[in-house]
C-alpha positions in Angstrom: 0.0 0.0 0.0 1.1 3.3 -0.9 2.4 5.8 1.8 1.1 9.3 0.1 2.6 12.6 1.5 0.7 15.5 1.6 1.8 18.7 3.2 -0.9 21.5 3.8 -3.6 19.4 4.0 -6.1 21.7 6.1 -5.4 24.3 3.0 -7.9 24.3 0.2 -6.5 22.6 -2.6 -4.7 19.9 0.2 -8.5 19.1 1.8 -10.1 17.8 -1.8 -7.0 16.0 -2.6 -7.1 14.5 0.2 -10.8 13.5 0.1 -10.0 12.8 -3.3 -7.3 10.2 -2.7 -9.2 8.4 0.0 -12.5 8.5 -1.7 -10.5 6.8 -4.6 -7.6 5.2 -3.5 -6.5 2.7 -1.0 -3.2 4.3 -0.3 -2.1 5.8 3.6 -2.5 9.8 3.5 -0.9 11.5 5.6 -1.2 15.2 5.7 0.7 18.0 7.7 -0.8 20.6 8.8 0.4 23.7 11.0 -2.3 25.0 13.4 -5.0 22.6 16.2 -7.5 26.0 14.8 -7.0 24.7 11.2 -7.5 21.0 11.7 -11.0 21.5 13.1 -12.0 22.3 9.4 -11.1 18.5 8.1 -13.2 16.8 10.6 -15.3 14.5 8.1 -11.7 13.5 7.0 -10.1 12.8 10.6 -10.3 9.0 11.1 -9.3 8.5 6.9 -5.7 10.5 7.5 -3.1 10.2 9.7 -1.9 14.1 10.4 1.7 15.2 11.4 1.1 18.9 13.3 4.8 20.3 11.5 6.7 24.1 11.3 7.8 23.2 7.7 10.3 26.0 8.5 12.2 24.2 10.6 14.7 22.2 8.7 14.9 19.4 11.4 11.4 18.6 11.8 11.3 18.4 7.9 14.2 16.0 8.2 12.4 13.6 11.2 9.1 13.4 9.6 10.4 12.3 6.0 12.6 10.1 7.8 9.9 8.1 9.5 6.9 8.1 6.6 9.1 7.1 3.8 6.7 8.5 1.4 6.4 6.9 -2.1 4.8 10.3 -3.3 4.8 13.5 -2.0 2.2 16.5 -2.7 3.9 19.6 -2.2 0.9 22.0 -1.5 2.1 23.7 1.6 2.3 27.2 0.9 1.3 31.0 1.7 -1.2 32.0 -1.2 -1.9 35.8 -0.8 -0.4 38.1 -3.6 -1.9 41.1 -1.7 -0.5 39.5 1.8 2.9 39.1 -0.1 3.1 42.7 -0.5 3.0 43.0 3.4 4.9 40.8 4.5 7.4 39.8 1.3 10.6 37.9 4.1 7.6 35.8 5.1 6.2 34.8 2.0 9.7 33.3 0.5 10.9 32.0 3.7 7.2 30.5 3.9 7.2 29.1 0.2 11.1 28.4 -0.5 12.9 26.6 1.8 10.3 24.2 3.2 10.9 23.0 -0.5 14.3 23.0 -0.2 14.2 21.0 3.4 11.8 18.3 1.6 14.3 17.6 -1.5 17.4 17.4 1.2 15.5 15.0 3.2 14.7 12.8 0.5 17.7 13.2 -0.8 19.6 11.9 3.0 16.9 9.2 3.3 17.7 7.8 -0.2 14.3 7.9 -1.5 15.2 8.3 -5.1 12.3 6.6 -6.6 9.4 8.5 -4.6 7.0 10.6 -6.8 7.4 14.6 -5.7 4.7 17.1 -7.4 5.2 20.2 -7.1 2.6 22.8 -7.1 3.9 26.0 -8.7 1.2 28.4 -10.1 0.2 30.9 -13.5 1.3 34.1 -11.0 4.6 33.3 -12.6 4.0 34.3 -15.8 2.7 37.5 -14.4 3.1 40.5 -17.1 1.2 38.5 -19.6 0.5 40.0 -23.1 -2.4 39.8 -25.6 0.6 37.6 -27.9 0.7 35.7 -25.3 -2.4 33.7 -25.3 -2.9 31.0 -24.6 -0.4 30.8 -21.7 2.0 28.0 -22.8 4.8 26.3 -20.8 7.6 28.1 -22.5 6.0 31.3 -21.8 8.7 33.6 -20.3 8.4 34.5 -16.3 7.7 38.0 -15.4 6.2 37.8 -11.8 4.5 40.8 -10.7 4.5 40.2 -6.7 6.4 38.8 -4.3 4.3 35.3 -3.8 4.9 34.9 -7.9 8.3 35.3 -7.4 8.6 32.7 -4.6 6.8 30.5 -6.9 9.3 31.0 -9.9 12.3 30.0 -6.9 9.8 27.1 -6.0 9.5 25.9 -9.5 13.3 26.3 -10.5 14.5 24.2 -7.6 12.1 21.4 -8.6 14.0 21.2 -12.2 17.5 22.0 -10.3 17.0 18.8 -7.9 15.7 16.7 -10.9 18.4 17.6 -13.3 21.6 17.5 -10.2 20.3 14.9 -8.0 18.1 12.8 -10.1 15.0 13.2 -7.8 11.6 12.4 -9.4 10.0 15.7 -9.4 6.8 16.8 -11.5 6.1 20.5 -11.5 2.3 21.7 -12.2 1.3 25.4 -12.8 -2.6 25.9 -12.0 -4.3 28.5 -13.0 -7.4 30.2 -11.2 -8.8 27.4 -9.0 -12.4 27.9 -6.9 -14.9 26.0 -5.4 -16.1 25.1 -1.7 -14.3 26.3 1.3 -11.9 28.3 -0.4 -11.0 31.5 1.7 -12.8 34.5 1.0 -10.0 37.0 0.0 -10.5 35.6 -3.5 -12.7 36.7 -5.8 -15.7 33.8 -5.8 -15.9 33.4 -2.4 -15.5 36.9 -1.7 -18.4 37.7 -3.9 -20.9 34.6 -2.0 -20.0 35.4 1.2 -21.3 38.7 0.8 -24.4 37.5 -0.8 -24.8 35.1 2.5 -24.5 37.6 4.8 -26.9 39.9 3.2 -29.3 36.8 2.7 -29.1 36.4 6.7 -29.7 40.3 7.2 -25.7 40.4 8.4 -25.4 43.0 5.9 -26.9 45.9 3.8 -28.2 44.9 0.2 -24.8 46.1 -1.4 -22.0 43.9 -2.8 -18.7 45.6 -2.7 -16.5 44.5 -6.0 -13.1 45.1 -8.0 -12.6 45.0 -11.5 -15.5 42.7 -13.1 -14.1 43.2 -16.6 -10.8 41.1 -16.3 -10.7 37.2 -17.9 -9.7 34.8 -15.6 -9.1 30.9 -16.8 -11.2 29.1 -13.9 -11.3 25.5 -12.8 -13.3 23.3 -10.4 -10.8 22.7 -7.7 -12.0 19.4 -7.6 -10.9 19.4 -11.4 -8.0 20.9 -10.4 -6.6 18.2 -7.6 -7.8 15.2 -10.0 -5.2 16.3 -12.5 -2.6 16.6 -9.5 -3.4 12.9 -9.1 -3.1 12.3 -13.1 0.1 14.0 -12.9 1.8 12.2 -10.1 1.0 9.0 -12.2 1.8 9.8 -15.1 3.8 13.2 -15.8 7.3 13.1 -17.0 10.2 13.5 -14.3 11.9 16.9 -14.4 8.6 18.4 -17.0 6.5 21.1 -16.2 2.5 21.0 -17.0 0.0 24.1 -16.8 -3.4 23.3 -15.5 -6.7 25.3 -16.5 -9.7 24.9 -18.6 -8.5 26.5 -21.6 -10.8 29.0 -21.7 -11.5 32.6 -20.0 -14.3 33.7 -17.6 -15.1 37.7 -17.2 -15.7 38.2 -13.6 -18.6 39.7 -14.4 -19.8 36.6 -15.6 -18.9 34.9 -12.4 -21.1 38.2 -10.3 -24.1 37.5 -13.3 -24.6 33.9 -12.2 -23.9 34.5 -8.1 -27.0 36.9 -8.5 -29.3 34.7 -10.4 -28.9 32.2 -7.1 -30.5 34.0 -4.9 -33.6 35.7 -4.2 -32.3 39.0 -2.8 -32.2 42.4 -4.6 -28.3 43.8 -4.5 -26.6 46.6 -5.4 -23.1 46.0 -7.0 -20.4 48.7 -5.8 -17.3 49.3 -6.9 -14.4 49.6 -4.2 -11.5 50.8 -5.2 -9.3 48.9 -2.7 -10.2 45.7 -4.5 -8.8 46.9 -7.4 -4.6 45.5 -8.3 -2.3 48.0 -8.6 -1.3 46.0 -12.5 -4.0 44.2 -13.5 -3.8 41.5 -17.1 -7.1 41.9 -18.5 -7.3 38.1 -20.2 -5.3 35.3 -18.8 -6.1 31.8 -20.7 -4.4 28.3 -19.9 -2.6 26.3 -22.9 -3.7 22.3 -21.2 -2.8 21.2 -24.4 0.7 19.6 -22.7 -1.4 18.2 -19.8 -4.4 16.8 -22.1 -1.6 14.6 -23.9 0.1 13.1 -21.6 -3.0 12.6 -19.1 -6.4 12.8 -21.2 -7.6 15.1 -18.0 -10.5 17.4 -19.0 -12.5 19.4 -16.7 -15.4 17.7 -15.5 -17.2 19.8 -13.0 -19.1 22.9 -15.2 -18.6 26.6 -13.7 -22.5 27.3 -12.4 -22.1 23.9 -10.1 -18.8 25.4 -9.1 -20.3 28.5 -8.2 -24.1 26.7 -7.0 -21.6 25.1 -4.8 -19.7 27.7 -3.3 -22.5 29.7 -2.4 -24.3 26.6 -0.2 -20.5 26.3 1.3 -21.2 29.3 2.7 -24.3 29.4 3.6 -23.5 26.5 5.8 -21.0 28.5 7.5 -21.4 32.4 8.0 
């Protein structure tokens, strides 16, 4: 049986892997997680993981706990996600994101475990100052990051291919693109936007809905789409390759607001704020899968009104 690492697992995309894997697979999961506060939220999952409470920061730790599982495969999902928190707090975000990584490869590396399967999770924040000849996004793209997590992310993604290419470690690197779904936090754009409608539905809040910029194309995918390809990818992606993940084709937000409203029965005014407006915003971003469709045959499965139908009874379990 399989001994399947996964570290964040009480972060968004790490709690549907992980119900993916075990809903799925027979394999051991074991998932790290950082905080007793964060755990609480994988309580249908407790008794079908083992959990490691870990500072991934701490080199030693890192060391003891790769040293004990073993893992045949490794999930690298671990990570601080904020670009707007990255611009407060920059040190943390690359001490946060970059040598965790670097601690995991060494400590596979001492332990000998040169045949265990390591995905990392990199993200389309590196490509960053993305162009109309751009389009679709390929992998050969150039990197341009436009904030501080993006540039942790480019380190991330370069030390996957420098630890394949040196030390012969079995490394997969995926770049997603605009993941959403259920119980992702609500400083992103989706949940942001059905949290709002929630607490206005429950008479938390006045009938307005504060937004950014509803006229930017985002690629958007399922995130249950999203960690299924993660699983097609530790199976069957090339050692040492690099594979974007998206739909292929770009949402307007606008779109996204459109079909929030027609869900509920509430009358609400949209608002602009100028706060949730970025500083540099790329007004289309689309995914070229075309790399990940050939190797894996992964399509998206999940279409975007259940995504968002979804999200919005997520939250209305919760606020």
């Amino acid at each position: 049986m399989k001994k399947v690492l996964i570290t964040g697992v009480t972060g968004f995309a790490g709690y549907h892997l992980a119900k993916y894997l075990t809903d799925t697979t027979k394999h051991t999961i074991i998932g790290t997680y950082h905080s007793d506060s964060s755990l609480s939220q994988l309580a249908e999952l407790r008794d079908r993981l083992q959990f490691y409470r870990i500072d991934l920061t701490d080199k030693s730790s890192v060391f003891d706990l790769i040293e004990e599982i073993r893992p045949d495969e490794i999930y690298h999902l671990a990570a601080q996600t904020s670009t707007t928190d990255s611009f407060k707090d920059p040190e943390k975000t690359l001490l946060t994101n970059i040598f965790p990584e670097v601690y995991i490869f060494e400590a596979v590396k001492k332990v000998g475990l040169f045949n265990t399967r390591i995905l990392i999770v990199s993200t389309s924040e590196v490509y960053g100052l993305i162009t109309p000849h751009d389009l679709p996004i390929d992998e050969e793209t150039p990197f341009r990051p436009l904030n501080p997590y993006a540039v942790s992310k480019v380190a991330q993604d370069l030390l996957g291919l420098q630890y394949f290419y040196v030390d012969q470690l079995q490394i997969v690197r995926a770049r997603p693109f605009n993941h959403i779904g259920p119980r992702q936090k609500p400083k992103f754009v989706l949940p942001m936007f059905a949290k709002q409608i929630v607490e206005i539905e429950k008479g938390q809040k006045e009938p307005v809905l504060m937004v950014g910029n509803l006229k930017v194309k985002r690629d958007f995918t399922d995130v249950r789409d999203i960690v299924r390809a993660y699983v097609l990818l530790m199976e069957k992606g090339v050692a040492g390759d690099v594979y974007n993940v998206g739909s292929g084709k770009s949402i307007e937000i606008q779109e996204i607001l459109d079909i929030l409203l027609s869900l509920t029965n509430k009358i609400i005014k949209v608002k602009e704020d100028p706060q949730l407006f970025r500083n540099i915003d790329i007004m289309d971003i689309v995914c070229d899968n075309s790399k990940l469709i050939q190797i894996t045959g992964w399509k998206p499965q999940i279409s975007l009104k259940r995504t968002i139908s979804d999200t919005l009874d997520y939250f209305r379990q919760v606020v």
